[in-house]
N, C-alpha and C positions, 0 to 999 in steps of 0.2 A: 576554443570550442565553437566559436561562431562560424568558423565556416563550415562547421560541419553540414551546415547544410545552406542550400539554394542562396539563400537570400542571406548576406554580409550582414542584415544589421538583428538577426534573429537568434536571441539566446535562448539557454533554458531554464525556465523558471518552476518552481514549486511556491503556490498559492494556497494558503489556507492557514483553520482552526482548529484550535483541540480545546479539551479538557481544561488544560492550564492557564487558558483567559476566559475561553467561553464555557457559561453554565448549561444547563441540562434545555432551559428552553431555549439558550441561541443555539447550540447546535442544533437542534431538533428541528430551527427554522433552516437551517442549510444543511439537513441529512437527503442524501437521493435514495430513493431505491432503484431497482433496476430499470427500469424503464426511461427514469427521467437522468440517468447515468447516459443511456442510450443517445438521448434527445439533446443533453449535453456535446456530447461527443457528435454527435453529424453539426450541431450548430456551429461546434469549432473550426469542423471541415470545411464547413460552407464561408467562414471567413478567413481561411488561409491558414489556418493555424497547423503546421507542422508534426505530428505525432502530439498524443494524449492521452493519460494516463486519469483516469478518475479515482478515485477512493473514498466510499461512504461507509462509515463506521459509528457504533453509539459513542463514541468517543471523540471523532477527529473526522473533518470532510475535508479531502485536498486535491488539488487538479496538478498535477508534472507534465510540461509542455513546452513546445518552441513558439515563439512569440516574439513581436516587435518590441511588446509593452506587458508587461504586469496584467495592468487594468484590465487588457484585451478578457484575461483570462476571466479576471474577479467580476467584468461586465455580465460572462454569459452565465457562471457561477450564477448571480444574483437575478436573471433572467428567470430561470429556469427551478429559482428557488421562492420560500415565503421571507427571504432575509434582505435586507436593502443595503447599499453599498456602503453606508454610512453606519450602519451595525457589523458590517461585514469587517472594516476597518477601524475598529476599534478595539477588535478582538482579536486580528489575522496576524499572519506574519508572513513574508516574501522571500527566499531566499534565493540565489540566481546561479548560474553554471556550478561549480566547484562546490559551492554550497548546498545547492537544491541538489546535489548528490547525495552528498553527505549526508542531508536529512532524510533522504530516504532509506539509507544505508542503518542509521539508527531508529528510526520506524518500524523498519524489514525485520529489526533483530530482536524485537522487544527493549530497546532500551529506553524508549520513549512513549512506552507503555501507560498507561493508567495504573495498573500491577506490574511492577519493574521484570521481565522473562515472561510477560504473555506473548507465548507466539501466536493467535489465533487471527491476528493481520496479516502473516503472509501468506495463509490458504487467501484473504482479499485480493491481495497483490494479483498473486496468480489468476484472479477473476477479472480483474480490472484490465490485465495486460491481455488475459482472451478475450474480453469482448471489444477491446483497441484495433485487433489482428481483427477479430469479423468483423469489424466498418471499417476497416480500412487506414486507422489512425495508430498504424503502427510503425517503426521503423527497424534499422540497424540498433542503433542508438539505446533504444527503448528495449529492444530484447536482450542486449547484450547486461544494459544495466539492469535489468529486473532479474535475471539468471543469476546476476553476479551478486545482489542483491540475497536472492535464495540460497545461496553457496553460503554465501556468512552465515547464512540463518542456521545452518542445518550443521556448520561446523561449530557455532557455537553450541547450537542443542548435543554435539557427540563431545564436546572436549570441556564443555565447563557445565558446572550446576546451576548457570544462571536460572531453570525453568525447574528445577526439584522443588519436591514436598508440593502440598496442596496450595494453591493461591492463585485464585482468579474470580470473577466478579461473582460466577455462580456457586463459588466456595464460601467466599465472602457471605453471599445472602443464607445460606445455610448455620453458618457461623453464627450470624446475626440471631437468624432463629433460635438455637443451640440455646445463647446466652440469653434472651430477654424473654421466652415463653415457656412457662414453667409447663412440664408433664409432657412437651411436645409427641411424644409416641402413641398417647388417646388423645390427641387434636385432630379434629376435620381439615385438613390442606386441597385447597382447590388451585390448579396448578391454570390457568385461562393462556391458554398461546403457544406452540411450539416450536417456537424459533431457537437459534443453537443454545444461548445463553440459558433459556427455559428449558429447554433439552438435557441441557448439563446441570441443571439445578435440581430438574427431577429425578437426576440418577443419583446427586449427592445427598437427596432428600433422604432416597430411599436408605441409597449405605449408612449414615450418622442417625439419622431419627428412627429407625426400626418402625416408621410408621405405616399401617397398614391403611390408612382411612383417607388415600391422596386419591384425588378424580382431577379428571384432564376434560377441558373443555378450547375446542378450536373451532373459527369459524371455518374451515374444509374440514368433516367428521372422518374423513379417508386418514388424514394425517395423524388425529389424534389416532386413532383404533392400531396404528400402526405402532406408534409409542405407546401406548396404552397397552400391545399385546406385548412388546419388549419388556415391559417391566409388571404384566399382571395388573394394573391400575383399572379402576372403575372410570368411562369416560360416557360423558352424557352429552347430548345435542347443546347447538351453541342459543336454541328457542330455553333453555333450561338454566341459563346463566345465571338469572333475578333469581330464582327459588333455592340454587346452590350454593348461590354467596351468601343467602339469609341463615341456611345450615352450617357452613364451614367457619372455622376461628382463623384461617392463616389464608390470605389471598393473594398468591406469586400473578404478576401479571406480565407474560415476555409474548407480547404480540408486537406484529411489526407494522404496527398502522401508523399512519401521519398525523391523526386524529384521537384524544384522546376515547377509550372505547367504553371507562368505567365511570361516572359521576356518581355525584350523591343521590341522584334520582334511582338508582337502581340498587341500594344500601337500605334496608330496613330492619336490621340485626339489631337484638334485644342487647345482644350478650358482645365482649369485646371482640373486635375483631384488630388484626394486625395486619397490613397493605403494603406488599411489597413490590414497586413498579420498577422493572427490570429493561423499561424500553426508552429508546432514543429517539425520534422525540415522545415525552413521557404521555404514558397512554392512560391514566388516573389522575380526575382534574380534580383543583386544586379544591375545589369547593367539597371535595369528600372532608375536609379535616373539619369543619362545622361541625360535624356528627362529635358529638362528646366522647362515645366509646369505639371511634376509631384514630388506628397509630398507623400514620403512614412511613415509609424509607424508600426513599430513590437511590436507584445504582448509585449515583455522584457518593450520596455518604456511604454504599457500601463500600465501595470501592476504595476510602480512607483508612478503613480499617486495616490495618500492619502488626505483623506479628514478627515471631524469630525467623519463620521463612523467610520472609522480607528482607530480616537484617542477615542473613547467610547468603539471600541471592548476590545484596551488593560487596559482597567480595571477590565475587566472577568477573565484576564490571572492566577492571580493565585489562581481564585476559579476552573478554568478548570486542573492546575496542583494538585490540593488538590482529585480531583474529580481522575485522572489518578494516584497522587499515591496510594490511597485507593483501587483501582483495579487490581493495579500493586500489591501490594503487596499480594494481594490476591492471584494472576497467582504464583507469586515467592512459599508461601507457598503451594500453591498444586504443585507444580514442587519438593521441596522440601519433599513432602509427597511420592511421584512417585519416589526417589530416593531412599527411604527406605521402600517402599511397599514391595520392593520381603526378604527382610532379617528381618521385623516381618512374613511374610506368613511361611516363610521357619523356624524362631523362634518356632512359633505355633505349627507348622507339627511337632519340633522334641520335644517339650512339649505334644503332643497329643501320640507319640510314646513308651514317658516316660511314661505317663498316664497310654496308653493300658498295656503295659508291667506290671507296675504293677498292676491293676486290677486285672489282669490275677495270678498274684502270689498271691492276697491276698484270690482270691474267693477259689484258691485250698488251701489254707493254714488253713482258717476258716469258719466254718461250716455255721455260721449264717452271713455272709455275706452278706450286701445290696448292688448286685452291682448296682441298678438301682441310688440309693440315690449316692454313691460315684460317679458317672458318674458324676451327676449333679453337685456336689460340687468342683468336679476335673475340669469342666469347668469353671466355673465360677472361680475358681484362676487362670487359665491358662488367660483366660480373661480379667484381671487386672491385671497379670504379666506383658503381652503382652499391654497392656495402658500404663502398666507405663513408658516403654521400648519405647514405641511412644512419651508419650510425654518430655521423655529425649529429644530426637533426634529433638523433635520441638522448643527446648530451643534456640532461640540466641545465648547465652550466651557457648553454647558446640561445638564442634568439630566434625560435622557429620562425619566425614571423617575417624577420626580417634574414637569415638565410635562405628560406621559399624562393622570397623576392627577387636575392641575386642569382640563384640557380637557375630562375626561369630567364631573367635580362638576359648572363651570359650565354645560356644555348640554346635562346630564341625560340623556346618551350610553347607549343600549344596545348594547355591542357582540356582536358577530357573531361567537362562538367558535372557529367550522367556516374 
């Protein structure tokens, strides 16, 4: 895979953390949003780095990329983030060509999920690989695998149940309420943020709790009034925050700030209240639990909760890996085919050069000469020379690496870098 591109000693790596070592505040310290995804990506450019692939998720921040070195990557990661390389790798993981596919191949599919069948990473995917294409930081490579990547996704969403019945983080938080808040349907719910998770939390609010007394409050009031007219919700200015939380018992918080936006300075509720912070990194700081009568829950423990759904999804598991290696290997053999595209083209050429040459010698040599018929016939061996030479090199069983090598010594092969 390394010669895939320019430079011999540049593989490709996938850099990063999830859920599974890192907690709710180290990712939070290495989440990008868009912009700094951006700033990421030209920094890469600027130092040689080959195609790149960002992904900032509430669960998992990761960079896919060609590189000299790892580090290269984890260096600007931690640049451009509030996390130090030394938290960074205590939590990360590395994986390189064949592997750093593979993990994204189970990422792409939901199997590596936080909720085992959420698909709601590869709508990222799809974001991360268009904003790679507009700076410029994309390749062959990187499209073919993120397509190939999307193909799994969409064959396992049609052929197995990996993603049936209800289960995702803003099911989960609904859930949670269901179970631990008695009367929920005459509860005040102040919904603060409308980002997807809080989007889909307020629509599950609506369908399970039949509660009518939910208000939306966003810092851009354009956004809430739009949610707010979807589902009939009362939504008030984001100067109105203090006096709505002191009214309301249940407070979903899914803003996307970098910065926690709720503390205890803005909590003066007599009566209990319940705090449910839905954001990466978490936007309800910690000093809220001081207050006696309030109960806070972060995504991380919603997200633990498992039910029957859960246990029916993992019986799809390995018709969804049957489904992803069929794909995968697909990607592999046209990578492998891309590796020795340019030394059959440049084979061809220097068979087509043998060819001309002697046509040229036979037509002056002999009178009744067909050159048209000999053309024909001289292509068509060159043809199946060049097949056969291909599917050498597609065999298993051989040493691409080292037939390349001889193909080129023996026909003194210039090849075509570009």
């Amino acid at each position: 895979m390394k010669n895939y591109h320019l430079s011999r000693h540049s593989s490709f790596y996938a850099v990063g953390l999830s859920y599974k070592k890192a907690d709710a505040s180290i990712r939070g310290k290495f989440s990008l949003d868009v912009p700094k995804i951006d700033a990421v990506t030209l920094d890469a450019k600027a130092q040689g780095v080959d195609g790149l692939l960002v992904i900032s998720t509430c669960n998992r921040t990761e960079m896919y990329g060609f590189a000299q070195h790892p580090f290269q990557l984890i260096k600007i990661l931690c640049e451009h983030t509030k996390g130090t390389i030394e938290e960074f790798q205590e939590v990360a993981y590395v994986h390189k060509n064949h592997d750093a596919i593979s993990h994204l191949f189970k990422v792409g599919t939901g199997l590596d999920s936080q909720i085992l069948g959420d698909f709601e990473i590869i709508s990222q995917i799809k974001q991360s690989f268009y904003r790679a294409k507009k700076l410029e930081m994309s390749n062959p490579f990187l499209e073919r695998l993120c397509n190939s990547v999307i193909q799994a996704s969409k064959r396992i969403k049609n052929e197995t149940e990996i993603s049936s019945g209800a289960t995702s983080v803003a099911f989960a938080s609904v859930r949670y309420i269901l179970d631990h808040i008695p009367e929920i349907a005459h509860k005040n719910i102040l919904l603060f943020g409308t980002g997807k998770i809080g989007r889909n939390t307020c629509e599950n609010l609506i369908k399970h709790t039949g509660n009518e007394h939910i208000t939306l409050i966003n810092r851009t009031k354009e956004k809430a009034e739009k949610i707010g007219g979807k589902f009939q919700l009362t939504v008030k200015d984001f100067g109105d925050l203090q006096s709505e939380i002191r009214k309301t018992d249940v407070l979903v918080v899914a803003t996307g700030a970098q910065l926690p936006t709720v503390s205890k300075a803005l909590i003066h509720n007599k009566k209990p209240l319940w705090i449910l912070d839905l954001s990466i990194p978490k936007n309800v700081s910690d000093d809220v639990l001081d207050l006696q009568n309030v109960t806070m829950v972060h995504l991380d423990q919603l997200s633990k909760i498992t039910d029957e759904t859960l246990e029916k999804r993992k019986k799809y598991v390995p018709k969804a890996q049957q489904i992803i290696a069929e794909i995968q290997s697909e990607f592999v053999a046209w990578l492998e085919t891309r590796k020795f595209a340019p030394v059959i083209k440049a084979l061809k050429n220097k068979l087509k050069t043998i060819k001309e040459e002697e046509l040229d010698f036979q037509s002056k040599k002999l009178n009744d000469f067909n050159e048209k018929q000999a053309d024909l016939v001289s292509d068509r061996i060159i043809q199946k020379i060049t097949k056969q030479f291909a599917n050498h090199l597609k065999n298993d069983a051989v040493d691409t690496e080292e037939s390349l090598q001889l193909i080129q010594q023996v026909f003194q092969l210039e090849i075509d870098t570009k």
